[in-house]
N, C-alpha and C positions, 0 to 999 in steps of 0.2 A: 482416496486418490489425491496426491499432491496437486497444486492449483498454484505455480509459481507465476510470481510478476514481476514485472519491473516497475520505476518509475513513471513511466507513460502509462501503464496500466492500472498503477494506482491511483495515479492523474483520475485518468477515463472512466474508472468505477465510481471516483467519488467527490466526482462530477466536479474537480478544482483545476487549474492551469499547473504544467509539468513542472515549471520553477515551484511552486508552490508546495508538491511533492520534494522534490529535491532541499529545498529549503528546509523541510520537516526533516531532512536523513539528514542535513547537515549542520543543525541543531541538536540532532540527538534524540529528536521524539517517535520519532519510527520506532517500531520493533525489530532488535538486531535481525538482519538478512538469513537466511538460512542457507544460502546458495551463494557462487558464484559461477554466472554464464558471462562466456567471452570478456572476462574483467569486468563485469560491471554486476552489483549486486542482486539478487534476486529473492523474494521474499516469500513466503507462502501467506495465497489469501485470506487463510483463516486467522493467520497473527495479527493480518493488517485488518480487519474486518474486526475482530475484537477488538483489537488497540483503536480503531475509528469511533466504536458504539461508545466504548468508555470515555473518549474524552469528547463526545459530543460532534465527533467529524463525522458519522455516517448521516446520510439523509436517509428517509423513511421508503424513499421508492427502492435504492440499492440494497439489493440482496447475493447471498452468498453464489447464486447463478448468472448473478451482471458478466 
């Protein structure tokens, strides 16, 4: 079952401030988006969820059900 997010949700799961998020997509380190809702990107949370544990951005308490 798909688990899409935005920005703010990526913020909130992995517990950083939204610029912080947006900073990361606008760098390039994000995982390309998979979606687009109402113009703005949307990602699925298992790309970001992997892409977080490999480079050391997931914390230990967030899980694939945050």
């Amino acid at each position: 079952m798909a688990d899409p997010v935005g920005l703010l949700e990526i913020a909130a799961r992995l517990g950083v401030a939204r610029q912080t998020a947006k900073g990361w997509r606008l760098e390039g380190l994000l995982p390309p988006p998979r979606w687009t809702v109402s113009g703005y990107p949307a990602w699925e949370w298992k790309d970001v969820e992997r892409w977080a544990r490999k480079t050391g951005r997931l914390h230990e308490q967030t899980s694939s059900t945050a």
